[in-house]
Backbone bond lengths (Angstrom), bond angles and torsions (degrees), N, CA, C in turn:
res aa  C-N    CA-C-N  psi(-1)  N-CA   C-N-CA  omega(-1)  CA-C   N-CA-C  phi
1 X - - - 1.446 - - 1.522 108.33 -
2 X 1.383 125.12 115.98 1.194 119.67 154.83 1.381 119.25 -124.14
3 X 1.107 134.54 153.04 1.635 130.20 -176.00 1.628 106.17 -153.18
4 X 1.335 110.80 137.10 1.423 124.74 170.16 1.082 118.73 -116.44
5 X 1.788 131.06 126.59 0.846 149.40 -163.58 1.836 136.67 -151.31
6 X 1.205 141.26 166.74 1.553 116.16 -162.91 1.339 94.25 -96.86
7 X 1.555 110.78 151.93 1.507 108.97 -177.50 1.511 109.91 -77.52
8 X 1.063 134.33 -28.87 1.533 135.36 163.23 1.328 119.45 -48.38
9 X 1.369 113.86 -38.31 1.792 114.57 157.06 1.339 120.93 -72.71
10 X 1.336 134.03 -27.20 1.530 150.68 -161.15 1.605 94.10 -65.03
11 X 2.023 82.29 -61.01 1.860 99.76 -173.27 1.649 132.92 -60.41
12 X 1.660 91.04 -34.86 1.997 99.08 171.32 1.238 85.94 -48.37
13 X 1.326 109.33 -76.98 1.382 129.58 -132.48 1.779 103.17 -46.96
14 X 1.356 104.50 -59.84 1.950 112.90 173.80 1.563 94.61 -47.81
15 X 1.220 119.50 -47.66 1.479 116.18 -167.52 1.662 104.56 -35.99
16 X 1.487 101.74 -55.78 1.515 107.45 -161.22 1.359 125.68 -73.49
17 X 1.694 114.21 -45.14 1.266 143.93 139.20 1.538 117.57 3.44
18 X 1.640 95.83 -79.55 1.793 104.26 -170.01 1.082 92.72 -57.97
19 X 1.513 147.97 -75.03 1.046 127.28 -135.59 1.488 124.26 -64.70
20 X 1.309 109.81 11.87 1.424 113.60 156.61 1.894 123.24 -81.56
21 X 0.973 88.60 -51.20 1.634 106.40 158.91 1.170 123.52 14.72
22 X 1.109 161.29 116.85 1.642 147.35 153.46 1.485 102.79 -57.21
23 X 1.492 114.83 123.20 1.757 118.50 165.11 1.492 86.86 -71.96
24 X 1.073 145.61 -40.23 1.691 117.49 -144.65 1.690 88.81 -138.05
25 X 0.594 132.66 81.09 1.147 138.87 174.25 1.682 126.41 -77.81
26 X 1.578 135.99 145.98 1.410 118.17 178.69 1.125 96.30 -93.82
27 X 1.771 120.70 -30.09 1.413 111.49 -169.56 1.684 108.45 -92.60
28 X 1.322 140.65 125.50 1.092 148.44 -179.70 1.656 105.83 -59.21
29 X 0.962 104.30 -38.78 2.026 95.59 -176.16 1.988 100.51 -72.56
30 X 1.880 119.04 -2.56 1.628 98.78 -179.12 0.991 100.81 -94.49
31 X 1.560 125.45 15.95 1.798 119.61 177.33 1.114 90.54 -98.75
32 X 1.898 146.05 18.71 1.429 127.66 -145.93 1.682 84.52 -137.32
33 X 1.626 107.19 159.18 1.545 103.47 172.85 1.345 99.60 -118.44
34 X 1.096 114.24 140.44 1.750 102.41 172.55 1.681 128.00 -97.40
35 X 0.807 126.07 91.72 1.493 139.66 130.56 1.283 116.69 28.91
36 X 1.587 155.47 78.65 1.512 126.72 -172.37 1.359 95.10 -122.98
37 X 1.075 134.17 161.35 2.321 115.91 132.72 1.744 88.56 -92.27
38 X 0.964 87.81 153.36 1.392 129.02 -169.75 1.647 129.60 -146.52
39 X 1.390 134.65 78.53 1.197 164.36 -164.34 1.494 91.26 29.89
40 X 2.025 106.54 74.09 1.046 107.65 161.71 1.630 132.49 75.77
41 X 1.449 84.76 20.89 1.767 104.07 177.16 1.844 109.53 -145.94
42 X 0.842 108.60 171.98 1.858 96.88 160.24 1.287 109.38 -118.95
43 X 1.441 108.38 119.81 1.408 113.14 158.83 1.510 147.70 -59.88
44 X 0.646 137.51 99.87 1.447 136.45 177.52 1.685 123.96 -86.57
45 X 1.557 100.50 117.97 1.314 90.25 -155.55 1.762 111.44 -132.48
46 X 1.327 163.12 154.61 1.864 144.19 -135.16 1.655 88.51 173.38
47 X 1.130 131.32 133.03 1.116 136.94 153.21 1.573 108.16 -132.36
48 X 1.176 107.83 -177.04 1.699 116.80 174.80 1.641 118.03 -163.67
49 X 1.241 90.05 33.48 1.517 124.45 167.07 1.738 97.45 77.45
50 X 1.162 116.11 -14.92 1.958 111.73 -171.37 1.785 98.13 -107.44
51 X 1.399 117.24 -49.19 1.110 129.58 163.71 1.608 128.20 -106.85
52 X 1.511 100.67 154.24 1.643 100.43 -178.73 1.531 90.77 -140.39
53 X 1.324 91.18 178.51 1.362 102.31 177.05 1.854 110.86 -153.04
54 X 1.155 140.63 123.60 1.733 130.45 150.74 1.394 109.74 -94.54
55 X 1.257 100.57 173.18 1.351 105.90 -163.76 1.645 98.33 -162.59
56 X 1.278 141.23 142.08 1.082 138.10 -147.91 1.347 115.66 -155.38
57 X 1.578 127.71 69.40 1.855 149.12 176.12 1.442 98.56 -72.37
58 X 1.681 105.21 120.50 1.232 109.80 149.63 1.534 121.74 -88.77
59 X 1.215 116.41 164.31 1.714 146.73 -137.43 1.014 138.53 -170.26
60 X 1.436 142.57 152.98 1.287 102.84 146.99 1.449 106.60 -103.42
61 X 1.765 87.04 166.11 1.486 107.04 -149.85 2.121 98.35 -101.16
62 X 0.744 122.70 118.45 1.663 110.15 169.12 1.570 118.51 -117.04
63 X 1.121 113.14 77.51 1.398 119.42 -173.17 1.556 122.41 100.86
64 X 1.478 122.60 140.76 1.403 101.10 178.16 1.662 134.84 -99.40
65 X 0.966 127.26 -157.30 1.457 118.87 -157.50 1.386 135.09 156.07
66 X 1.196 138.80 130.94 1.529 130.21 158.83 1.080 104.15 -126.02
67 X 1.305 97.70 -176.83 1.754 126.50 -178.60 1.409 127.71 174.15
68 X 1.668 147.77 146.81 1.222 113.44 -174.67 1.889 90.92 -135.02
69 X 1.699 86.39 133.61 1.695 97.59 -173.50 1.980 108.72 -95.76
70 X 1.112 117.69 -165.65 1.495 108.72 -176.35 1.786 93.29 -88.13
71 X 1.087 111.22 147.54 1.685 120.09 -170.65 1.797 107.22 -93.53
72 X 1.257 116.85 -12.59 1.485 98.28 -165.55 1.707 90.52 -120.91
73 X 1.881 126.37 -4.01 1.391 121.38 157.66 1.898 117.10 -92.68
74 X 1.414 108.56 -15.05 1.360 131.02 173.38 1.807 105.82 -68.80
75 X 1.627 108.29 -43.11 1.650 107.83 -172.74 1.432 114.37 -88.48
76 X 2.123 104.66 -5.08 1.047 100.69 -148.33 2.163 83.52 -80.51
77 X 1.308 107.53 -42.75 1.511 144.59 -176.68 1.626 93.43 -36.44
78 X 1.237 100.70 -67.03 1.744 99.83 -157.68 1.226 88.20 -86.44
79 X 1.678 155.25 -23.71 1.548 117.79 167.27 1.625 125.85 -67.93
80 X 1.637 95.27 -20.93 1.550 90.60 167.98 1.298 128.06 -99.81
81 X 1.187 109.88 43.30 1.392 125.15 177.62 1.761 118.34 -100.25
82 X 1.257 123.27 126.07 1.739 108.36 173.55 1.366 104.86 -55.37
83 X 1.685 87.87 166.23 2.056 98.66 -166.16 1.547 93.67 -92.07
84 X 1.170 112.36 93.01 1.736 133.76 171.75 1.677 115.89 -128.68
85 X 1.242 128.24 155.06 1.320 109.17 166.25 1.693 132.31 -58.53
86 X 0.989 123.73 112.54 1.402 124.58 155.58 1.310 143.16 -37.46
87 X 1.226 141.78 91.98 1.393 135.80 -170.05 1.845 104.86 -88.57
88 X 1.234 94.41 123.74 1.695 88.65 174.02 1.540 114.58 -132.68
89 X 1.585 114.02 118.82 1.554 112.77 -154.24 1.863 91.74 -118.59
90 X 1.383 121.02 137.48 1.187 125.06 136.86 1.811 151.71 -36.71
91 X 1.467 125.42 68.25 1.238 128.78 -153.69 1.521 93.74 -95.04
92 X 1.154 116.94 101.92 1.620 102.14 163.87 1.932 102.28 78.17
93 X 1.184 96.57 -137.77 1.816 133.88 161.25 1.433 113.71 -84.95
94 X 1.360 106.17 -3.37 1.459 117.41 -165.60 1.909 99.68 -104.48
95 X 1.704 103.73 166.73 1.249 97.21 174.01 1.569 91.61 -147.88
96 X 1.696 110.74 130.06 1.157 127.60 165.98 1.276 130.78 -57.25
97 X 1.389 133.74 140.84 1.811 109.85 175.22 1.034 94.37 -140.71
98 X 1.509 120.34 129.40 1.683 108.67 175.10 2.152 101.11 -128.67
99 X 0.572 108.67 97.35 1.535 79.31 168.40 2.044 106.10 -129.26
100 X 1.320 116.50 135.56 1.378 117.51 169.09 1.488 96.84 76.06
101 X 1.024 145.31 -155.15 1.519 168.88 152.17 1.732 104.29 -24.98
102 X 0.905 118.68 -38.76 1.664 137.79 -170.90 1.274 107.87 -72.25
103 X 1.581 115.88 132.40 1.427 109.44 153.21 1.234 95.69 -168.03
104 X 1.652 105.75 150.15 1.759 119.57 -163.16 1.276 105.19 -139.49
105 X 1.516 125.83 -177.74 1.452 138.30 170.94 1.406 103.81 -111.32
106 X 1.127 158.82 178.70 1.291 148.05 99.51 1.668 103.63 -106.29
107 X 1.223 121.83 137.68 1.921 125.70 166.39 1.209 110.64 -86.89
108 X 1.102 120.75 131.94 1.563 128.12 -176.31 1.220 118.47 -132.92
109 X 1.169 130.43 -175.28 1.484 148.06 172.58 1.576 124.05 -79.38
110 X 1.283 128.63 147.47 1.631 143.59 178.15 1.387 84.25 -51.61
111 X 1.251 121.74 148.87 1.560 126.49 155.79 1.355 111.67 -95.08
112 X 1.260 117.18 8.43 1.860 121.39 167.54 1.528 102.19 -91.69
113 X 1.374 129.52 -23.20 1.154 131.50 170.96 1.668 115.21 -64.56
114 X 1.285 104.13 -16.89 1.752 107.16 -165.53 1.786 101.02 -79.01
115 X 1.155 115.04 114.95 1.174 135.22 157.95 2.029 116.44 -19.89
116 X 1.388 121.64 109.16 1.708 117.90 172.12 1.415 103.34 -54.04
117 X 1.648 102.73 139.90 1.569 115.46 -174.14 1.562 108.62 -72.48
118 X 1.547 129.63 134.01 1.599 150.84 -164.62 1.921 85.78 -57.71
119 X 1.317 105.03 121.90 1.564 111.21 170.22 1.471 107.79 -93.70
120 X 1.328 124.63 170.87 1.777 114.06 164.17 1.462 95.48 -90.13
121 X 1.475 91.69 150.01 1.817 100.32 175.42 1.636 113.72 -76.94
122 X 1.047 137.05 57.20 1.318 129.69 -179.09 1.780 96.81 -157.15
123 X 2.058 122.59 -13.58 1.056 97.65 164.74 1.484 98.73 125.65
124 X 1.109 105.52 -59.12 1.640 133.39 175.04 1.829 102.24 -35.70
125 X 1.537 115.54 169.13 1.127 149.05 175.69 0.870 138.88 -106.18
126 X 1.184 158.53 78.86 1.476 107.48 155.38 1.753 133.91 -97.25
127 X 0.943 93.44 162.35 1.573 101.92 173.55 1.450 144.46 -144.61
128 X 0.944 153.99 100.19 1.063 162.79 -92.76 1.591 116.60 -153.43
129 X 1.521 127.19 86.58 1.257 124.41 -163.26 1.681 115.94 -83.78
130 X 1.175 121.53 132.31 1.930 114.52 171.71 1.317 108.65 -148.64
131 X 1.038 105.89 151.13 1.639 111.06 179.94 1.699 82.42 -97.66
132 X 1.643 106.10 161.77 1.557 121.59 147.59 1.288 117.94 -125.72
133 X 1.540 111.26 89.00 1.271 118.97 141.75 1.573 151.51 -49.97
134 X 1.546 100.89 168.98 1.784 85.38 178.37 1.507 116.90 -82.73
C-alpha cells in the first residue's frame, strides 16, 4: 500500500477521526486508526466499540492495503508536518511517512486485529456526506 496525499487533508481528516478513539482503552488496537484504500481513496477508520467512525481522503492510491497505527502519535506526525504532499507506504506492521525532507516509521497493529464498526440494531444507517476543503 502506498498513497500520496496533501497534508492539510491527512490533518482535517485525523482531526475528526481521533476523536472517536478510546483514550484508555483495554484493547491496544482502540487507541489505533486503521489505514485502508478503499475503492480508490484511503480510508480512515476509529471506533471504541459504542462509536465508529470512516472517513474517506482522496489520493493517489499505489497498491492496496491496510493497517492500524497508534492514532494520537500518527495525528501527532502529520499535524506537524509542512502543508506538502504526504507519501504514506506500508512496511511490514510498520507505516512509512515521508513527506518534504521528513521521513519516519510508526509500528502498528494487524488490521485483522481491528475490531467491525458498532451497527444500529434495527439495520438502519447513518451517513453523513462532507467534502474537506481548504
Amino acid at each position: 500500500m502506498k498513497v500520496s496525499l496533501l497534508q492539510e487533508n491527512l490533518a482535517k481528516g485525523m482531526g475528526l477521526v481521533s476523536r472517536v478513539v478510546a483514550n484508555k482503552a483495554q484493547l491496544p488496537v482502540l487507541s489505533n486508526v486503521l489505514l485502508a484504500t478503499d475503492k480508490g481513496k484511503l480510508r480512515l477508520s476509529a471506533t471504541n466499540l459504542e462509536t465508529g467512525m470512516n472517513l474517506w481522503l482522496g489520493g493517489k492510491i499505489e497498491g492496496e492495503g491496510k493497517l492500524t497505527v497508534p492514532a494520537k502519535i500518527f495525528n501527532e506526525v502529520i499535524s506537524s508536518l509542512p502543508q506538502e504532499t504526504v507519501v504514506l507506504e506500508k512496511e511490514g506492521e510498520g507505516l512509512k511517512i515521508s513527506c518534504g525532507r521528513f521521513k519516519s516509521k510508526i509500528n502498528g497493529i494487524a488490521a485483522e486485529e481491528f475490531p467491525l464498526m458498532p451497527s444500529l440494531r434495527d439495520g438502519k444507517t447513518i451517513k453523513e456526506t462532507f467534502s474537506l476543503d481548504r
